[in-house]
C-alpha positions, 0 to 999 in steps of 0.5 A: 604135542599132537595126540592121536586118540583111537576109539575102543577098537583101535581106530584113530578118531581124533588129533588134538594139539595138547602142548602149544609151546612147540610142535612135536611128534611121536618119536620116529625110529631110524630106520623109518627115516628115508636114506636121503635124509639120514645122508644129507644131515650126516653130511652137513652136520657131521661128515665124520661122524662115523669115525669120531667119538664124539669130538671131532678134532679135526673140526675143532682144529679147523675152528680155531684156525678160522677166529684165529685169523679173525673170520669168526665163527664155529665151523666143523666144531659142533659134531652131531654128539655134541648138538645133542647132548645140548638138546638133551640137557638145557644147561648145555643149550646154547646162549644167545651169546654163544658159548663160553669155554667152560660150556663148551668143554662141558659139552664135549665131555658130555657127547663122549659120555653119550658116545661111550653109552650109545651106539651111533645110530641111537644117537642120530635117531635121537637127534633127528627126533629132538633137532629144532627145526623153523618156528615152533617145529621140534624133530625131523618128524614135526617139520616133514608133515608140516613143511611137507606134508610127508611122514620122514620116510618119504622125503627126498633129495632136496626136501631132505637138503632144506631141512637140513639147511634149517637145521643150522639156521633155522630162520633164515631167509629162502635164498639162504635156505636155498643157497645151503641146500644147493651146496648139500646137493652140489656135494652129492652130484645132484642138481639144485634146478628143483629147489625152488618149489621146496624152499618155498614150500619150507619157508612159506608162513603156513604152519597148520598140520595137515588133515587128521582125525577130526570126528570127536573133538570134545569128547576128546578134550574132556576125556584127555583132561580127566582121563589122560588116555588116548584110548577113547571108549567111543565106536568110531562108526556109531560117532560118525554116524551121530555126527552125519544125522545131526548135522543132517537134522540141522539141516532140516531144522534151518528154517525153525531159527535152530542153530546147534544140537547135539548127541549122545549114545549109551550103552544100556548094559553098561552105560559106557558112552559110544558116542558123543558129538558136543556141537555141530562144530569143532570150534565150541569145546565145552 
């Protein structure tokens, strides 16, 4: 959902969000994602996960035990396969009413198919990458640097708890949230003293992304409408440059009742633009 654009030698220049409908980010590999985290989604979700082929009997078992004595609920049913195979295909989803029988025997079949194609590391990584997190957020990599503010390598202990806790509810409040991850870390012989600060910052109303390349947005946004490239033809150190001289131009030119300007430099040889500055703000986009 956010691009990143370089300018022509590779240097990151701009981030523009080009799909308001859910934030993502680009697909993080596994072994880039911390072992905090790939251990304590396993052991929420899946603890089995390793030794099934894609149904955990076991849980289903446990499950109908449980509605069979009227306590509801689908505990230790759903494995890491079979989440996935509803994330990778929207007939799957689960209904806001839950799943009937049929949908529920599609879904397994399903996980065993992409068992019998994939190898169980292919099958967390793309869980990891497609799992809705809280609100908007879509994959583990999303919810790291909004929540957090960390690429996914870096989380740890309980960062990776209270993800995982949102993973099975992801709009619950903070002492749910909290209440959940304490019990993940409880079943790893850790303690739950530095929880607090990590659920607030995960539940907490803010959702911007943090910093990011931010010196050609309008060029950006019109080379991405016509182009669809995230390679700009831009230098980056002569857009800089433009940027910083018409602002300081403008500066001057405050007392003259002059309020925007703008700027641009060609190459005379072979009229490739190198830089482009729109406004003296981000916030007019044309």
């Amino acid at each position: 959902s956010d691009l990143t654009f370089t300018d022509r030698h590779g240097t990151p220049l701009q981030t523009l969000r080009v799909d308001t409908t859910q934030r993502r980010l680009p697909w993080v590999a596994l072994p880039d994602y911390s072992p905090a985290l790939k251990t304590t989604v396993v052991l929420g979700e899946d603890r089995r996960f390793a030794e099934h082929a894609g149904i955990d009997w076991a849980g289903v078992a446990r499950s109908a035990w449980v509605r069979a004595g009227g306590q509801g609920g689908t505990q230790g049913a759903s494995t890491i396969s079979m989440q996935l195979a509803g994330l990778l295909d929207d007939g799957l989803r689960r209904p806001a009413g839950g799943r009937s029988v049929g949908s529920k025997v599609a879904q397994m079949w399903t996980a065993r198919a992409l068992e019998a194609k994939w190898r169980k590391p292919q099958i967390l990584e793309a869980y990891l990458n497609t799992v809705p997190l809280r609100g908007e957020l879509v994959g583990v990599p999303a919810a790291a640097q909004v929540l957090f503010g960390k690429h996914p390598s870096g989380l740890d202990a309980e960062e990776s708890a209270v993800l995982t806790a949102l993973i099975r509810a992801p709009k619950a409040p903070a002492a749910k949230v909290r209440e959940r991850a304490c019990g993940l870390l409880k079943q790893q012989q850790r303690g739950c003293e530095a929880l607090e600060g990590v659920v607030a910052q995960a539940v907490a109303p803010r959702r911007a992304m943090p910093l990011r390349p931010d010196d050609a947005p309008h060029f950006a946004r019109q080379w991405w409408r016509t182009r669809h490239s995230t390679q700009l033809p831009l230098d980056a150190a002569l857009q800089r440059l433009a940027v910083a001289q018409l602002r300081q131009q403008l500066a001057e030119l405050q007392g003259r009742e002059v309020q925007d300007g703008a700027a641009v430099v060609l190459d005379n040889a072979s009229g490739q633009v190198l830089a482009w500055v729109g406004s003296s703000g981000g916030a007019l986009s044309e």
